[in-house]
C-alpha positions as CSV (number, residue, x, y, z in Angstrom):
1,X,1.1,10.7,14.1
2,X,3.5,13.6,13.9
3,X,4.3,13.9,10.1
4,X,3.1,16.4,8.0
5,X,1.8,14.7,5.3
6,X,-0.2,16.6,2.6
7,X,-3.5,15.5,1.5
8,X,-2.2,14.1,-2.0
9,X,0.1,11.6,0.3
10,X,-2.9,10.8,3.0
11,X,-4.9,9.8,-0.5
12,X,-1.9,7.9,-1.5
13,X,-1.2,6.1,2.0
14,X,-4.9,5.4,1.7
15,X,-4.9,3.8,-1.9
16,X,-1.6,1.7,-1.3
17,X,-3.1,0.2,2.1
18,X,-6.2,-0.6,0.4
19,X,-4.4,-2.3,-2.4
20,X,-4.2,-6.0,-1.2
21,X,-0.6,-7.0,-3.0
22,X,1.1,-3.2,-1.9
23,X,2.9,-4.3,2.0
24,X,2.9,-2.2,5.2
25,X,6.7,-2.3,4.1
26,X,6.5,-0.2,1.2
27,X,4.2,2.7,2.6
28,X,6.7,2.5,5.5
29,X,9.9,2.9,3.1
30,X,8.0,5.7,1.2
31,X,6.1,7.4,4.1
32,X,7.8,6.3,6.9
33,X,4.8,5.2,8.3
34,X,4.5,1.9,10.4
35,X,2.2,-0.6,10.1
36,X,0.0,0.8,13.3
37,X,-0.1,4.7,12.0
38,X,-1.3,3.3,8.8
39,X,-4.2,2.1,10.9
40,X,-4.7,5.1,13.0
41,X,-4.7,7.0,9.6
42,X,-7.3,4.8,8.1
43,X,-9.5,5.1,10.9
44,X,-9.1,9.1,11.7
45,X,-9.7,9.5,7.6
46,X,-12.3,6.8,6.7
47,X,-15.8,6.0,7.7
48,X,-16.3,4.0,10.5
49,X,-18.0,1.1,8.5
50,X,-15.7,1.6,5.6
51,X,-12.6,0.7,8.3
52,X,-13.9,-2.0,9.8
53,X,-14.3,-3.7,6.1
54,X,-10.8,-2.3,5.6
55,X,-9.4,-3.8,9.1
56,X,-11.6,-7.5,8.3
57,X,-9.8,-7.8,4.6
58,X,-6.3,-6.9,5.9
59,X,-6.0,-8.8,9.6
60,X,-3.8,-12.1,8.5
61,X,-3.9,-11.6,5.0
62,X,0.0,-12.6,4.0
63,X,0.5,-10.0,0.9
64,X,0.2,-7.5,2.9
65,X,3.3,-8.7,5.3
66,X,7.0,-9.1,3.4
67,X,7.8,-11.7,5.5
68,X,4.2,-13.9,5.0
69,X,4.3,-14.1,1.7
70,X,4.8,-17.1,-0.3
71,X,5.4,-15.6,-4.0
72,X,8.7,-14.4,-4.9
73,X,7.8,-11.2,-7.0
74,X,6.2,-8.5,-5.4
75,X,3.7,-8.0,-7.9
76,X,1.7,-9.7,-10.5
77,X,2.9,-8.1,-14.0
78,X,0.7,-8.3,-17.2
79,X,2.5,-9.3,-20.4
80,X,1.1,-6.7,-21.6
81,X,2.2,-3.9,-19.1
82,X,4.7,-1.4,-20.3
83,X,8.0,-1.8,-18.5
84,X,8.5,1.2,-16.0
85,X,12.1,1.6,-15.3
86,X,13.1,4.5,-12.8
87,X,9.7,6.5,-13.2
88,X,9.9,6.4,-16.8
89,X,8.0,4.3,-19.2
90,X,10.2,2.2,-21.5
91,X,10.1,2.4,-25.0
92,X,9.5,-0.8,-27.2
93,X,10.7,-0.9,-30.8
């Protein structure tokens, strides 16, 4: 991997990949990292055992893969979640 990436991204790269509904495809479009250099990151930055349970909940699950998944938004949204719109939380009146 030959990106400089600061420690606040490695600890974002880290949480997105963890998060079981966040794809490969959207650390890739805000990275830039593929699918296998998120898994050589996880394993040079995580403990052993802690990748292996990492590596055992992501092989073949489908949210993790645009093209698996069988729901059309890409996230579950709480009714009541704030809209975010551009960064900025929208106002309700």
């Amino acid at each position: 991997m030959q990106r400089d990436l600061t420690i606040r991204d490695m600890d974002r790269i880290i949480e997105m990949a963890w998060e079981d509904r966040t794809p490969f495809d959207a650390i890739l479009m805000q990275f830039g990292l593929k699918e296998q250099e998120v898994i050589t990151l996880m394993r040079k930055e995580m403990k052993p055992s802690s990748f292996r349970m990492w590596r055992k909940r992501v092989q073949g699950r489908k949210t993790k893969h645009l093209k698996k998944r069988t729901f059309e938004d890409g996230r579950f949204k709480c009714s009541r979640q704030k809209q975010i719109t551009h960064n900025k939380i929208s106002k309700r009146y």
